[in-house]
C-alpha angles and dihedrals in degrees: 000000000000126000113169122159140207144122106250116092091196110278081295127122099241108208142206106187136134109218135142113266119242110195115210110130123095126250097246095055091043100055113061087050090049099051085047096047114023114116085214126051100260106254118250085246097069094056083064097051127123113194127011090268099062083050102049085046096045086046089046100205125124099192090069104083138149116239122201122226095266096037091056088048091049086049094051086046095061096057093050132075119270129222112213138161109237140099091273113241131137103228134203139172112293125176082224101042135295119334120226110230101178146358121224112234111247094017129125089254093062085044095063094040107259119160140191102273101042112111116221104227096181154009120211089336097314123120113240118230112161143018100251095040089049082044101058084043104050085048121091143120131302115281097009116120143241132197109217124202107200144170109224113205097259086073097258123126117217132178115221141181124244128191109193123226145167112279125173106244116215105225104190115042126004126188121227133162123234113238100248087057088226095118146033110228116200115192109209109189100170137326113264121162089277100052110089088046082053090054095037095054086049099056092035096048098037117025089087084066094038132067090193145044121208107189108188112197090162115147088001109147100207126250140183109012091214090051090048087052092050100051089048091059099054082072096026106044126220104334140125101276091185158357130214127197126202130214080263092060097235120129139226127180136185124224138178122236108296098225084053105129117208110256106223124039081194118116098270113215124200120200105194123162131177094299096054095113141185107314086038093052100052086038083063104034089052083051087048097050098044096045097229089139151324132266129227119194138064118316113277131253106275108237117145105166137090140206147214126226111230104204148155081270100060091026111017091168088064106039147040117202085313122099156198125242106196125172105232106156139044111219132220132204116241081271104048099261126124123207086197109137085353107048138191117320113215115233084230115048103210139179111244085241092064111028101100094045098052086055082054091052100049087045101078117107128255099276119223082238136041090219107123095002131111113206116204130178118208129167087342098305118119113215129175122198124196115234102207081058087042106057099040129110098271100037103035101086083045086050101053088034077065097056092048088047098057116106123226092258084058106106124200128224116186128167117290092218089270100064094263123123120253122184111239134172126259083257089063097043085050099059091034092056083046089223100114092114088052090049119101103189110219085201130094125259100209097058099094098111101033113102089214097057097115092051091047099042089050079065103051087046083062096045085236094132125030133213132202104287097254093086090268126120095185103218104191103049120099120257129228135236083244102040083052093052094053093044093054091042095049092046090043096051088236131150132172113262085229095233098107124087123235103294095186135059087212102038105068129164098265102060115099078239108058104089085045097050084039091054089062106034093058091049088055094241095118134033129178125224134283095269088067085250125127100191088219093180090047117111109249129214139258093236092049104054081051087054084046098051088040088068097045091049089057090058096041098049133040087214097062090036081060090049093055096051096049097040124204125281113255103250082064089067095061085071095074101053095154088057122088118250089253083057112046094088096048088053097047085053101059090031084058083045090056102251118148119236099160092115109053128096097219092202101048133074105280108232118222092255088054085056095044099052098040085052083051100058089037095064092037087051088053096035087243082135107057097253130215118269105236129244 
């Protein structure tokens, strides 16, 4: 095991970035690049490849792409500011008209006062009715005019004057301010080589008028991994954002300026979904690690690899103005742990059409009196939420989505009749709110006498384990080899690739389990038995499950990657004399993770509350689960 470590990524422009592969270069020309950069030894498959598309399918890896002369400029293009002729206004679907999203800064919308939230009725005395007609219409050349009818949010309609003229447009990340003023938004599209001085002026020039920031990285690709790194430090300070490790096991990381203060000292809110990728992921999990704030929103792609970009710069006797993206490094969070195939879980779980809304909720500012305010703690962070806001018409469905939300570690603080705060439990929020018929509890019922509850029932709130469907977990029942692989597979974000042929006799297509046992199977953390069987309804035990998250360890942090390559000396086995001789290893590694195994029985039938709780302190010793700042 190597692990060297240093700054420079080799003169090349190292990428993390989520876009869709394009295959054009030959074989011949592919191949030597790929044996010198490739994070992974090229398959024996791909020397026997024909075209680039027998080699991108024997290497199996969508992220490595050829990109022609005009596709990489237009890829370059994507992640840089735009100068463009207009009245400068973001636009969506309004019943009235066309809603005005966003005003760019220094545009002939922001001269004449318009704000997010106005509705364009009308252009030049024509009723707009779509985007692409109020498009075509807003358009125009530079210094011609346009007469704009708009209902301001006061409720008044004016008609102004607009001269269009030529505005840079930032691409990648745009400030706004929500109505109410309570918080700073920061829209981060991608990260081009702009977009940590977008988000650094933002900060810098507004958090003295904001008591929030709401940093929306949803649906952002990725981009440039310095960039990513930069703009993570504007919230984070001066620390190591990420390591990378290449197929020679040797790791670099990036870091900002160790004497970089954070900018803000404000609750910093992340809002991430599905589509959240590679340079917004490690954006997030380097928040996360460094506790410089949560996240609300859907768990992130997945995507934990980065590229480098092959081009008449690095080879010009290769390339002209086209280019190669190959994936030559694995990336870690500040604390070891990859979101690749699994991504970054949100410390709020929250549905797409909320998300927005519960980061609303959790801005407003700490109030002179409890009265009308709801105080919550989670992961460190102090919110309040105005109940007036929070139960009206807009808000209430967000707000009862956040309740739901709230892991059992969240505490509750309401007025105490004299404006004072006094800490209460989620029952008594419930039936103060006056929304208990409206919550729908993510948690088990029959969890009342089990000393594991609030780990089990983390999980449930992040919908990492499943019951029965009648609210019951069942803790005491055994589990079985199936049931623990989906439940690894389901917490670890992990599915088979599909290219693999049934392995098992008794694992075929069509059983609930069989993505789950084939996940893991593919990624070496489970066999069967001699036989070809599985046994999937068989119990498993306890040590079992350890030898099985070992394994997965191993593949989610670097750390433990490193552990297992090392491998323990043998007076630490001894140790471990309840564990068969196969499972020692596998025991010494979590315990030198820090999970606790003090309370299994190795030998015996684990129980589901045994699983769940081992898989629990798994993911909180990895930061998997979004953890607590510290006080």
């Amino acid at each position: 095991m190597k692990r060297s470590l240093s700054r420079a990524v080799a003169l090349l422009l190292v990428l993390c970035v989520l876009i869709v592969p394009a295959h054009a270069l030959t074989v011949e020309q592919a191949i030597p690049l790929l044996e010198q950069h490739y994070v992974d030894r090229l398959p024996d498959a791909a020397y026997q490849a024909q075209t680039m598309d027998e080699l991108m399918q024997a290497i199996g890896d969508r992220y490595t792409t050829y990109l022609s002369a005009e596709e990489y400029q237009a890829f370059h293009a994507s992640f840089n500011d735009k100068q463009t002729v207009g009245i400068g206004v973001s636009i969506q679907n309004h019943e009235r008209g066309v809603l005005i999203s966003s005003i760019v800064e220094d545009s002939p919308a922001e001269d004449v006062g318009l704000v997010a939230g106005d509705v364009i009725l009308s252009a030049d005395g024509v009723a707009l009715t779509d985007i692409n007609q109020a498009v075509s219409l807003l358009a125009g050349q530079a210094d011609t005019q346009v007469v704009l009818t708009v209902l301001r949010q006061d409720g008044s309609v004016q008609e102004l004057t607009l001269t269009r003229r030529p505005f840079t447009v930032n691409t990648t990340a745009t400030f706004n301010q929500t109505s109410d003023g309570n918080a700073g938004v920061i829209s981060c599209t991608s990260f081009g080589n702009k977009t940590s001085n977008h988000v650094l002026n933002a900060v810098r020039d507004n958090d003295a008028s904001v008591h929030a920031w709401i940093v929306d990285v949803r649906n952002n690709p990725g981009g440039d991994i310095y960039t990513a790194s930069g703009s993570a430090g504007v919230f984070v300070g001066g620390a190591t954002m990420v390591y990378l490790r290449n197929g020679q096991d040797e790791y670099t990381y990036i870091f900002t300026h160790p004497n970089l203060q954070p900018k803000t000292a404000k609750n910093t809110i992340l809002l991430t979904n599905g589509n959240s990728a590679s340079g917004a992921e490690l954006f997030a999990a380097a928040v996360r690690d460094h506790y410089a704030g949560i996240a609300i929103g859907q768990r992130t792609y997945g995507k934990g690899v980065a590229q480098v970009v092959l081009s008449d710069e690095t080879h010009p006797d290769l390339f002209d103005g086209d280019a190669l993206k190959v994936t030559a490094y694995r990336f870690f969070s500040p604390t070891g742990t990859t979101h690749d195939q699994g991504g970054v879980l949100p410390t709020l779980l929250i549905s797409p059409l909320n998300t927005a809304a519960v980061a609303l909720l959790l801005s407003s500012p700490a109030p002179e009196s409890a009265t009308g305010y709801l105080n919550i703690s989670l992961a460190g962070f102090e919110f309040f939420v105005s109940l007036d806001t929070a139960l009206s018409e807009p808000y209430r469905s967000a707000f009862v989505e956040l309740l739901e939300a709230l892991p059992p570690s969240a505490r509750f603080w309401m007025d105490r009749g004299n404006g004072n705060f006094g800490e209460i439990t989620l029952r008594d929020v419930l039936s103060r709110t006056g929304v208990e018929d409206e919550f729908v509890s993510r948690q088990f019922s029959d969890l009342a006498d089990c000393d594991d509850r609030d780990a089990i029932n983390t999980l449930a709130v992040y919908q990492l384990v499943s019951g029965y469907g009648d609210g019951m977990f069942r803790p005491d029942k055994p589990i079985t080899r199936a049931e623990f692989c989906a439940m690894v597979a389901n917490a670890l974000g992990i599915s088979p690739s599909g290219n693999t042929e049934q392995v098992f006799y008794d694992v075929s297509p069509s059983t609930w389990y069989y993505n789950s046992v084939m996940a893991l199977y593919e990624r070496g953390y489970i066999s069967g038995y001699s036989d070809g069987g599985f046994y999937p309804n068989q119990c498993i035990k306890a040590e079992e499950m350890v030898s099985i998250l070992a394994k997965a360890a191993a593949w989610m942090n670097m750390n433990a990657y490193d552990l297992s390559q090392t491998g323990p000396e043998p007076e630490a086995l001894t140790a471990y004399p309840e564990f068969s001789r196969w499972a020692k290893d596998s025991a010494w590694l979590l315990d030198t993770m820090q999970v606790d195994l003090s309370d299994l029985s190795p030998a015996e039938y684990a129980t589901r509350t045994e699983a769940a709780a081992l898989l629990y302190r798994l993911l909180t010793a990895t930061n998997v689960i979004w953890p607590t700042r510290p006080e």
